[in-house]
N, C-alpha and C positions, 0 to 999 in steps of 0.2 A: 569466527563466524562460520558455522556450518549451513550449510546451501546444496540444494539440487537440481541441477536443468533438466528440466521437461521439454522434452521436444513434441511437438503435436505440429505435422505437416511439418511447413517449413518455418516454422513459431518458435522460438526458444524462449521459455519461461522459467524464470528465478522463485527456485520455491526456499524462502527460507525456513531452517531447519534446528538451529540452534533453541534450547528451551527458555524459558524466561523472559526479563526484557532485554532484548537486544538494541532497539530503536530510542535512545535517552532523548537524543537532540539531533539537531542541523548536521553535524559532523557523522552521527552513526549513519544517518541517514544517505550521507552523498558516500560515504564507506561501501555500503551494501548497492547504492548503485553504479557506485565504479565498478565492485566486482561484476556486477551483471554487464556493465559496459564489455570488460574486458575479455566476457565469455561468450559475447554476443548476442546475449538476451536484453532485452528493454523492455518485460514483461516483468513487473514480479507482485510474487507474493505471500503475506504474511499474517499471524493470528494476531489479533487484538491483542491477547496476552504478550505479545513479543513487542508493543510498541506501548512507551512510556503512559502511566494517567494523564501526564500535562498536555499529549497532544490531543486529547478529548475534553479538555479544559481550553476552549478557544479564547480565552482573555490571556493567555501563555502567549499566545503568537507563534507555536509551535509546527501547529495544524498548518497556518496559512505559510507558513517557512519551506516546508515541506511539499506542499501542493506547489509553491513557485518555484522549486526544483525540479520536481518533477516536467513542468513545465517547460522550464529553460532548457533540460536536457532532449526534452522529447521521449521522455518514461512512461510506462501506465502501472498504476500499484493498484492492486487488489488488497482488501482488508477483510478477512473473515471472522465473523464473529457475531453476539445474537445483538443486533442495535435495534431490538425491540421494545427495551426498558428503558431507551433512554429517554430524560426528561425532561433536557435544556431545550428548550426552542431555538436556539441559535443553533446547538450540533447539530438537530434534527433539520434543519433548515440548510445547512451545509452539508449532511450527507447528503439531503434529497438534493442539493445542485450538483457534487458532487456527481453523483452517478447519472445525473442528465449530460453531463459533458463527457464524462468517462475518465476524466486524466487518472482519478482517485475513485474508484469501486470501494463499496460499503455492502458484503455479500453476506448472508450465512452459511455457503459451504463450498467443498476446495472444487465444486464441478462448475458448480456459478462463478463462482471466481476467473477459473480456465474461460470460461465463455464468454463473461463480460472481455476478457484480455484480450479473446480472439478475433474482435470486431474491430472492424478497419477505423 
């Protein structure tokens, strides 16, 4: 898993780096936030491309797997990528709580991303 910390102020954010899908499941996922634990970031972020189809498939139980880890640990994850096509009413109704709470950003690009992450 390739990864880079961005530091902004006193912020360290996990940008991951690796191409492909990196994100399969529950396991890849607490993987990439231990390392950001262990780097001291609890920011991070990554492209649609790099996290599995099933976790945009919410009847998977992937999505909600992932958000209550995030959760438990005290993470914020940014996701970048265009979710203007998408057509399920439930994703789209999950992104949009999603990014009213913050734990999980649904962004199109890596500045939006950095900015949703930097909000207290």
């Amino acid at each position: 898993m390739e990864i880079e910390i961005l530091t902004i102020g006193d912020t360290r954010i996990t940008l991951l780096k690796s191409p492909g899908v990196v994100i399969s499941g529950i396991q890849d996922a607490l993987d990439l936030m231990g390392e950001a634990s262990y780097r001291e970031s609890y920011r991070i972020i990554v492209h649609k491309d790099q996290m599995t189809d099933a976790f945009f498939d919410l009847k998977t139980g992937i999505a909600g797997e992932i958000l209550q880890k995030f959760s438990t640990y005290n993470l914020k994850l940014a996701i970048i990528g265009d979710f203007s096509q998408v057509t399920s009413k439930s994703l789209r109704d999950f992104i949009r709580e999603s990014n009213r709470y913050g734990r999980i950003n649904f962004v199109s690009t890596l500045e939006e991303a950095k900015e949703k992450l930097l909000k207290k």
